[in-house]
C-alpha positions in Angstrom: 0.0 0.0 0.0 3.3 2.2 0.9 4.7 2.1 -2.3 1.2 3.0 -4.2 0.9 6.1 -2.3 4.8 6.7 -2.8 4.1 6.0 -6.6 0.8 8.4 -6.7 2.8 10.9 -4.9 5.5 10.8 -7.6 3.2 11.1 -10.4 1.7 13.8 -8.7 4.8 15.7 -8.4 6.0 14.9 -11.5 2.4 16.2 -13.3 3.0 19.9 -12.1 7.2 19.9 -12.0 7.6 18.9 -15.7 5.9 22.2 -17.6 7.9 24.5 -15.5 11.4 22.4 -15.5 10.2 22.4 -19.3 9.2 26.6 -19.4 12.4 27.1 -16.9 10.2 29.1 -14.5 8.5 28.5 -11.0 5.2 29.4 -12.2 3.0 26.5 -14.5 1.1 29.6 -16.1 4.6 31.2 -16.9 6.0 27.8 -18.3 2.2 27.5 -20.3 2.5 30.9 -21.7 6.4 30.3 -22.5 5.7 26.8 -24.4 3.0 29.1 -25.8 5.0 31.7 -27.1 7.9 28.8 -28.8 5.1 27.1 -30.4 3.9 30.1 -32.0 7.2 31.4 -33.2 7.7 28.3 -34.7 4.8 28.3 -36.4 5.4 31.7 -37.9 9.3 30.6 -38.9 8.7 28.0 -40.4 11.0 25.6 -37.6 12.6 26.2 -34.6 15.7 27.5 -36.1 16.5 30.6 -37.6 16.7 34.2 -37.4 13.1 35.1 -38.1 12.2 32.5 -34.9 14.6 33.8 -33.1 13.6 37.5 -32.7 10.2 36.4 -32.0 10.9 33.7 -29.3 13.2 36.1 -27.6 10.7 38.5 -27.3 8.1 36.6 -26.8 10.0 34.8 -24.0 11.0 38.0 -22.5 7.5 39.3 -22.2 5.9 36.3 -21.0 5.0 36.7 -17.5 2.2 34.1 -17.3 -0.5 36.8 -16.4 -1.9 36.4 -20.0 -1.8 32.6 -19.4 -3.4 33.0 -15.7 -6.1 35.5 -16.7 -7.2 32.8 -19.7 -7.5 29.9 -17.5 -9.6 32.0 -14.8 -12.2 32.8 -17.1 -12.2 29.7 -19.1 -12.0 27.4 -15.1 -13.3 29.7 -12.4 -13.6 27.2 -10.1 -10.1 25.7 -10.9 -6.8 27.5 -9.3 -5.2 28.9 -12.1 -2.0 26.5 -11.2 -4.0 23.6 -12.1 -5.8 24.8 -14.9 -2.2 26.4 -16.3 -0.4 22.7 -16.1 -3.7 20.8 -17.5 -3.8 22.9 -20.4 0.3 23.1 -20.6 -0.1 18.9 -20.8 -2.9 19.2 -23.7 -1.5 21.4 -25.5 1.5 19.1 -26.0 
């Protein structure tokens, strides 16, 4: 029983520390609004390469503060924290 509960509590862990190891922030609605903002610069280059998806990651990146990301969820969940809605949505949109 022990190592079920250990096992839960790992993938539990593991659910909301991914997307913001992955967005390199502290904040799931940050790391959502980052993976956001790469996916849509890649879209627009053409790849994830480039110099034409590189200004617009950079900026992008820079200006992400995960409010955008936060504000979204809240309307879309309001009975959700925005933490949880941020890393649900961060996981579907992958």
């Amino acid at each position: 029983m022990k190592i079920i509960l250990a096992a839960v509590a790992i993938l539990i862990v593991a659910f909301f520390a991914v997307p913001m190891i992955m967005g390199g922030s502290t904040n799931a609605c940050q790391a959502l609004e980052k993976y956001k903002v790469s996916k849509t610069a890649s879209s627009i280059a053409g790849g994830n390469s480039g110099p034409i998806y590189g200004v617009i990651n950079t900026i992008g990146q820079a200006g992400a503060t995960g409010q955008g990301a936060a504000d979204v969820e809240a309307n879309n969940h309001p009975n959700t924290p925005t933490p949880i809605s941020c890393t649900v949505e961060f996981w579907k949109s992958l």
